[in-house]
Structure formats: C-alpha cells, structure tokens
N, C-alpha and C positions, 0 to 999 in steps of 0.2 A: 567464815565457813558455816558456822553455826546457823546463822540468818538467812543463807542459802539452804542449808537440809530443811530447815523451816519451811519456806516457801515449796520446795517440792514437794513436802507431807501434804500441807495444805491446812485450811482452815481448823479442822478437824486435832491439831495437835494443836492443843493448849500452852502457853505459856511459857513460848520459846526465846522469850525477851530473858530468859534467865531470874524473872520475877513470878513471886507466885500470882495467878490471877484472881479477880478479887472471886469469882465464885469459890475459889478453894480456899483463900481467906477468910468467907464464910464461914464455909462448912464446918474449920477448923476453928470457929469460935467456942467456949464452952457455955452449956446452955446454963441459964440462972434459975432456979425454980418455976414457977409454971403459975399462967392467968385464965380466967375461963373468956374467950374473945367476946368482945360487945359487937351486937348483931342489928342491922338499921335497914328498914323500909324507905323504899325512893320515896322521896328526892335527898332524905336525909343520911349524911355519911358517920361512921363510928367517928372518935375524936384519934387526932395525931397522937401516933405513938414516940413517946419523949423516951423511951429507953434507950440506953448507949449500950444495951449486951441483948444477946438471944436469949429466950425462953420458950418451957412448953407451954404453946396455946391448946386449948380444949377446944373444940366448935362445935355446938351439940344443932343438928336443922335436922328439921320434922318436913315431911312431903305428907300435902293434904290435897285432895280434890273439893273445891268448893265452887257453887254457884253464886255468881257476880254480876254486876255492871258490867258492858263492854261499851257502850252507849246508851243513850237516854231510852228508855224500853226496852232495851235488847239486855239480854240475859244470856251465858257462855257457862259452861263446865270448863275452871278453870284447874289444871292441873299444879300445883306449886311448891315451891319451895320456903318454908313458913306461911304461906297464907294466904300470900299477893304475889303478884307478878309486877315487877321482876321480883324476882329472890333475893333474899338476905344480902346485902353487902356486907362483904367480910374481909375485916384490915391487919394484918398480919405485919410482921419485920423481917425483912430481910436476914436471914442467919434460924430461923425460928425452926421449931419442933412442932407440927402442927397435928393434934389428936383430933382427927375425923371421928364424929356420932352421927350416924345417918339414921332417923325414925323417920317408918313409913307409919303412918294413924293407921290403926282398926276398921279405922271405915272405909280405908280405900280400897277402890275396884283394883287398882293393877300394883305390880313390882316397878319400883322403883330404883335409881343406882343415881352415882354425879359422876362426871366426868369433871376436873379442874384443869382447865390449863395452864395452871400455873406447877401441876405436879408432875415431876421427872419419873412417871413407872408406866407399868400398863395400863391401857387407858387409863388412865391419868386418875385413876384412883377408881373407874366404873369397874376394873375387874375385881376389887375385894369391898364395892358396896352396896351389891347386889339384894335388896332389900323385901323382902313379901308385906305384905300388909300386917301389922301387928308385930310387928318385928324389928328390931336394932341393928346396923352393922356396926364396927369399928376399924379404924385404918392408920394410918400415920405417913406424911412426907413431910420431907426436910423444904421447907421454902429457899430454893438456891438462889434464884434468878428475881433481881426486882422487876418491878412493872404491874399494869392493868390489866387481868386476864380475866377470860368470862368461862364459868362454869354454865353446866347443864346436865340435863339427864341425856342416859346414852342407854336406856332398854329400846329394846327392839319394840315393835317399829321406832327408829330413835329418833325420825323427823315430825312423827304424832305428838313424842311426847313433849318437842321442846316446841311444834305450834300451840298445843296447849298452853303454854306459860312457863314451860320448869327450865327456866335461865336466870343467872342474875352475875354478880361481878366480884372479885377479889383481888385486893389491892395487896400487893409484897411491898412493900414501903422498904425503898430503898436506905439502909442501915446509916446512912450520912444525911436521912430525911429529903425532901423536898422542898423546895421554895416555899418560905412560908407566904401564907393565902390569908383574908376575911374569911372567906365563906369558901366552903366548897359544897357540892352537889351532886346526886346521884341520878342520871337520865338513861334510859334504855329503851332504845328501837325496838319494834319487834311488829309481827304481820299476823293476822288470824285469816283463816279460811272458813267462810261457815253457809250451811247449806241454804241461806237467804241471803238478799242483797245487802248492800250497807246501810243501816237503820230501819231493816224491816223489823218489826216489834216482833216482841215475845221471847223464847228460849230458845238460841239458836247455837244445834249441834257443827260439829266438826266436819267438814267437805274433805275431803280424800281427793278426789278428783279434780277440786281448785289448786290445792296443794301443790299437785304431782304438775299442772301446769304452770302455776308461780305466776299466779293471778288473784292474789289478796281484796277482802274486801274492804280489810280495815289495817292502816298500817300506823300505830301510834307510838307516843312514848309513856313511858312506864305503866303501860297495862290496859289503858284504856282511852275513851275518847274525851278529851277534857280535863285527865289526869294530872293535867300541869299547866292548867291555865285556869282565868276567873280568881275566884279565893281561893284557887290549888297553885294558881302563880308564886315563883320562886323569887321571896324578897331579897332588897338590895338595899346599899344608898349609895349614891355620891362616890365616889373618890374610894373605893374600896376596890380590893379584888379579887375576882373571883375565879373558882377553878371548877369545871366540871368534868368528873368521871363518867363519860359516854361510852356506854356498849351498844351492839348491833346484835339483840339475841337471831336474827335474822326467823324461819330456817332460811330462807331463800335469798332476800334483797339486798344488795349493797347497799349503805346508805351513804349520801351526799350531806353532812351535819354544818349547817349554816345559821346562824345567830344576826337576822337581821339589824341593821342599823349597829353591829358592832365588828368589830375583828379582832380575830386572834392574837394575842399578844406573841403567845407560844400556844406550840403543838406538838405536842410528844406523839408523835406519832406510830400509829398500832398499838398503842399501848405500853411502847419501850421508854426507856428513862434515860438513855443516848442521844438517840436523835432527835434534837429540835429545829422544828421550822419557825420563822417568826411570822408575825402579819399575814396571816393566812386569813383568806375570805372564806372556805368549804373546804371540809377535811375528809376523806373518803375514809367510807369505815366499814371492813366488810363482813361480813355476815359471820357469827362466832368469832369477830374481831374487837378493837377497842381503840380510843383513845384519850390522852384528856388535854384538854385546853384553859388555857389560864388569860381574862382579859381585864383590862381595867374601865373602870366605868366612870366616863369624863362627865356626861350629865345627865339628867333625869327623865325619867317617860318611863314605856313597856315597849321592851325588847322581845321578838319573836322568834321561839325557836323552831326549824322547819328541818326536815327531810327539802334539798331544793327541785331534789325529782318530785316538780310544786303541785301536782296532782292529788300525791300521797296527802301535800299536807292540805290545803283545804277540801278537797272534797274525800278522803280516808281518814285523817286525823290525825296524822303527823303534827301535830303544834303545839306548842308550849309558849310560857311566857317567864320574864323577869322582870319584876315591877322594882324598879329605882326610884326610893324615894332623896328629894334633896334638890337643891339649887338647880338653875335650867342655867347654864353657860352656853349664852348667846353669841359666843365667839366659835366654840365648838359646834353646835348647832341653832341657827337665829331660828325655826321655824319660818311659816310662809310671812311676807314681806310685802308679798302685795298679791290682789286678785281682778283678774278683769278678764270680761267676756269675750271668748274668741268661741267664734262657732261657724267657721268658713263655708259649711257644710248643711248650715241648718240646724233644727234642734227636736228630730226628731227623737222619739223615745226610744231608746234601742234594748234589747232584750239577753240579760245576762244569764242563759240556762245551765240549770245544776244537775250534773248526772246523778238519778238516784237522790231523790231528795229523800231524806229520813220519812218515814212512817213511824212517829214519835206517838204516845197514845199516852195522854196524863188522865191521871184517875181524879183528881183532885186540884183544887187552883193552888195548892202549894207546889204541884208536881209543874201547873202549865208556868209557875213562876221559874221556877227552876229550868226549867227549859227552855224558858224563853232566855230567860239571860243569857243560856249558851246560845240562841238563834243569833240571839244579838250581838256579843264577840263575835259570831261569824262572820256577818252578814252586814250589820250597820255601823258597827263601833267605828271604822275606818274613816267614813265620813263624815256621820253625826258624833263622832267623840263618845269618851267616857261619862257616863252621867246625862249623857245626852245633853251636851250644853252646844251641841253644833260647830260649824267654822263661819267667823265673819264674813260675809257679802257671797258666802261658796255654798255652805249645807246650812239648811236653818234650823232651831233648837228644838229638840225634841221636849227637854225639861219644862212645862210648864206655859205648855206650848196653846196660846188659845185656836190656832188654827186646826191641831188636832183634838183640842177636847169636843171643838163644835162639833163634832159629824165622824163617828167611829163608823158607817158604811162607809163615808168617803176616803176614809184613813186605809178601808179594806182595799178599795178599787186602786188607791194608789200603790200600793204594795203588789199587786197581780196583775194592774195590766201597764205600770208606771207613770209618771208625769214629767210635762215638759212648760215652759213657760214662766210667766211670773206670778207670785203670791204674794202675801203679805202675811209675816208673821211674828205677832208682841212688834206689831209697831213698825218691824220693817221690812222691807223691800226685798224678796229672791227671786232670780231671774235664773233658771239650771234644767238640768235634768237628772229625774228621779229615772233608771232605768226600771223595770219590769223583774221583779225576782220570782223565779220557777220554783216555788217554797210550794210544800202541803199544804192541806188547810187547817192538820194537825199544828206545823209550824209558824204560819200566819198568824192564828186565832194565839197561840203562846207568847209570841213574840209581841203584840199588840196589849196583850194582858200584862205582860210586864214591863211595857214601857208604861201603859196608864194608870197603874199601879204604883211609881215610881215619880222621883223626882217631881211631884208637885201638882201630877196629872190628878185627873177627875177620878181614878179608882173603878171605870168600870170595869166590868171581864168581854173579855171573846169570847166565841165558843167554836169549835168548828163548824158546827149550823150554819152562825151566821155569816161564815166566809164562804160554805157552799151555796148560799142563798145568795151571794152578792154576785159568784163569779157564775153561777147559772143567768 
C-alpha cells in the first residue's frame, strides 16, 4: 500500500522506500571544523578530497574586469571571476558547509553577484551576493547534491555578464568519492560576440546585437583561442587515465564535446554522478550545463579536442589538444601502412577557402614566431607533422628542407596560389598536391618565418611585404 501512495505523490516525495535518502543522509552528517577551499585556473583541478566527514569550506573569489588575449592581436574586456575565464574551479564534499566571500575590486565599472548551481536557495546564491565595486558580500549553502555544476554571474543585463567571461565550474564530490583517475582537467566552452570579425586586430568591445542573434565570432575553450593547445596542450602518457570536467559557459550554444581519435570510457552525463553512459563518441552539453568524461589512453600522439559543430572548431576556436607521451601500440593503432597515387581525376590544384581569415599584426619576430606556430597547428601540422619532419612518399619535410631554403618567393607562391606535380626534396621524390590556402599576408609571412626559423631551416624572416609583392 505504501508503494502505491508513493507512486500517486509522485516523484516529488522523497524517501518512500521506508529508507532515509542519501541527500538527507547528508545533510544529517555533523560538520568537522572548517578548511579555507583550494581555488585552480583551467586546465588545472584542486586535488581529490580524501575526507570521510563534512566540514566548513571558506571560498573567498574576487570579480575583476581585465583586458586580455582572445586571440593573436585581438584584445577583449574580459569580465571575471579571479582573473581568467573560466572562473576559479571550486571542489567541495558532498555533506559540506560551504561560506561564500564574494569581492568585487575597486576598479571595477559594474556590480557583480554568482549564481551556483549547485546551491539549493534563491537564485542560487545571486540574491544575497549582490556585489558594488569595492565591496564584499558573504553567504552560505549546504552542498546537498553531488555532481558538476557551473556557476556564473546573474546581474542584469545577466547574458552581458556571462559573454564576458564571468562562468566557471564547481564540483560537489560525491561523499563515497569518485573513481579514482591519473589526471584530471578542467575544459570550458564558451562563445564571445565582438564588434569585429574573427581576428580582426586590436581591442575588440562587446556586440549586443551579435549576441541577441547567437552568432559568435569566437567560440573556444577555456577563454581563449589556443588556450589549450601548442605548449598550452594538456599532458598525458601511455596507459593512464584521464577525466575531464567539461562545462558549457554557453550564453547561447549547445556544445557537441568530442575528443578526436578517442572515446569515452564513461559519461557522467549533465554533470550528475548517477547516470553513466559508456563508449560514448560526443556528449551534448548545454549551455550553463556540464559534464565529465573519463578515457583511457591505449597509445601515443595528440589527441584533439573539438566542439564537432566543426565550424566552431577550426575556423572560431573551439580546439584543444592532449599530447600523450609513451609507446605507439601498433596493434591499437598501426598508422599509415602504405601510400600510393590515386588521382582518377587529375591533379589539379584545388583551393581550400577560410572564412575570415585572421588579420593577425606582429609587432616583433618574436610575436610573428608566436604566431606562426599557432598558423601552423592550424593549417599544416596535419600533413607536414610535428616538427615538420613530413609523411613518407605523401607530404614532404619541412625540417631542413633544401627545396624550401633555396627560394623563400617560391615558398610564398606555393602557399597562395598552391602546387601540384612532382618535386624533389633531401634527395627524394613527391608526386601530390599542395592545395592553395586563403591565409593573410599577415599569416603567410608568420607562418614561413617560423617554419625557417625552426628545425634546421636557413633562419630567414618574412615579412608581409614580401608576400604582398609576390601575390601582386
């Protein structure tokens, strides 16, 4: 009879099994003295909490408005929470006492507040921390509910403040712990609107009017373009594994979170600590949503992480990487095996155009170094490899390459209007096609300077002159 009233209440009456459930289990735990939380910038997560009892956590986060990177020349008013975008990740225990310190800086232009969703009150803590400039609020919630939840700011306009930057993540660790991991990680989606294209240089304010249609120009992870790739790649090795805590600060986009050339072991999906999926290839994750994923890693390379609405991620910035270092198991993956020419079709040059190519603007050959590197993850690493050491009888070597030190014009013309046919280069024989890439001449001249620069080459520079001179 009992199990029938049950069912008529509805979901909504708790704990009709005759058992207490476990959030009231919690609640009813008594607290143990009190820690002040340890607070970590992405990609990095606080450490696992080994306590087997609740305590009062302190969490002291400062909201600062700072100007940033958002890509190469391009400069943003980012609004934050500690400093960077995303915001502070913050690791709590399931059962805890958690004392909110919300400081807005001195210097900032507006009022700040958080909203947590991981807290059981009004707005989720925005009604009591409501913040002016030069100011402290204080709050308190009980962490009831385990899982991954993503905080933000919630002042009005509350969609301004969180395309600015003011999101990040908070983990209630569930009081029986989690699977233990190697490594874990902290990744977060999020989209800027700004009153120029994507990589148009200089200091680029906030679009209102992009916004409000949900048409981003830049949609990355953790704050910016390149944020998580290059020497920002997130290390690995071998036979380890790993978990990452993925949020969606959105405000707007769903994201599609896909982990090339791996799959999900598990998926905790939306960020709960119930439901797992196994073997998941893309886990939808929606906007002020979350989730985290756990994979093991059979063998070695750079693993790329994408938005696979694949738009976002090569030409906005959606991508990251995980560089595994260790053994190549050639059972699990042989690489290419064999290569031979098929070209049923002919071999002409054909023309790979990029919407919006950056208008990147280096001041310095340490800055065109810099940015070329990132051209070159984009653009050529796929083919010509790491280090530019090329693929046999397919792409030929960039490192040390005598066919490009002879003639830096001709190195330009192949790069802008492409090559098809056979060359010889260190000795041997390519027979392929180089397509046409629709790069600047800002990105051209960087991306040529940092390959000649590099791995053995002759050390000259580019400049973008000399690419407007060649393609005139």
């Amino acid at each position: 009879m009992k199990k029938i009233v049950c069912l008529l209440i509805g979901l909504s009456f708790v704990g009709c099994s005759g058992e207490e459930s476990n959030n009231k289990k919690s609640s009813n735990e008594k607290l143990r003295g009190e820690e002040v939380a340890v607070l970590t910038d992405a990609p990095d997560v606080p450490p696992v909490i080994t306590r087997n009892y609740p305590t009062k956590v302190i969490v002291n986060l400062e909201t600062t408005e700072v100007k940033e990177r958002i890509a190469d020349g391009v400069d943003y008013t980012f609004w934050t929470f500690g400093g960077k975008v995303p915001g502070k990740f913050i690791r709590v225990r399931e059962g805890d006492l958690v004392e909110f310190h919300l400081h807005n800086h001195p210097d900032s232009k507006m009022p700040h507040n958080i909203d947590l969703h991981a807290v059981t009150g009004p707005g989720g803590g925005a009604a009591s921390s409501f913040t002016a400039p030069g100011h402290s609020s204080k709050f308190s919630f009980k962490a009831i509910n385990p899982g991954l939840y993503v905080y933000h700011c919630a002042t009005a306009p509350v969609g301004m403040h969180i395309a600015n930057g003011m999101y990040g993540l908070i983990l209630v660790q569930p009081k029986e712990g989690l699977p233990k991991v190697d490594r874990e990680y902290y990744v977060m989606q999020s989209e800027f609107y700004t009153a120029g294209k994507y990589g148009e240089a200089g200091h680029q304010p906030f679009s209102m009017e992009k916004a409000l249609t949900e048409i981003p120009d830049y949609v990355v992870f953790n704050g910016s373009v390149g944020a998580a790739t290059g020497d920002n790649a997130l290390p690995a090795k071998v036979g380890e594994t790993v978990r990452l805590y993925v949020g969606n600060g959105g405000p707007n986009l769903v994201s599609s979170f896909h982990v090339i050339g791996e799959i999900f072991d598990k998926v905790y999906i939306e960020g709960g600590t119930k439901s797992i999926n196994e073997n998941v290839q893309t886990t939808m994750i929606p906007a002020g949503g979350s989730a985290i994923v756990d994979f093991k890693l059979e063998t070695s390379g750079t693993f790329i992480l994408v938005d696979h609405s694949i738009f976002r991620a090569f030409n906005k910035g959606a991508i990251g990487m995980i560089k595994v270092e260790g053994n190549e198991d050639l059972v699990v993956y042989s690489g290419k095996q064999s290569d031979t020419v098929y070209i049923p079709e002919g071999g002409a040059v054909q023309d790979m155009p990029q919407d919006a190519a950056p208008k990147v603007v280096a001041m310095n050959k340490s800055q065109r170094l810099e940015f070329g590197k990132r051209v070159y993850e984009q653009n050529c690493m796929a083919c010509h490899q790491t280090g530019g050491k090329g693929l046999a009888t397919a792409f030929p070597p960039l490192a040390n390459s005598d066919f490009l030190n002879k003639d830096k014009t001709r190195a330009i013309h192949i790069i802008i209007n492409g090559l098809s046919g056979k060359i010889n280069v260190n000795g041997q024989e390519f027979d392929g096609v180089m397509p046409a890439q629709n790069l600047s001449d800002e990105d051209v001249a960087n991306v040529l300077t940092y390959i000649y620069n590099n791995w053995g080459n002759s050390g000259v520079d580019v400049s973008p002159g000399d690419v407007a001179s060649a393609r005139h």
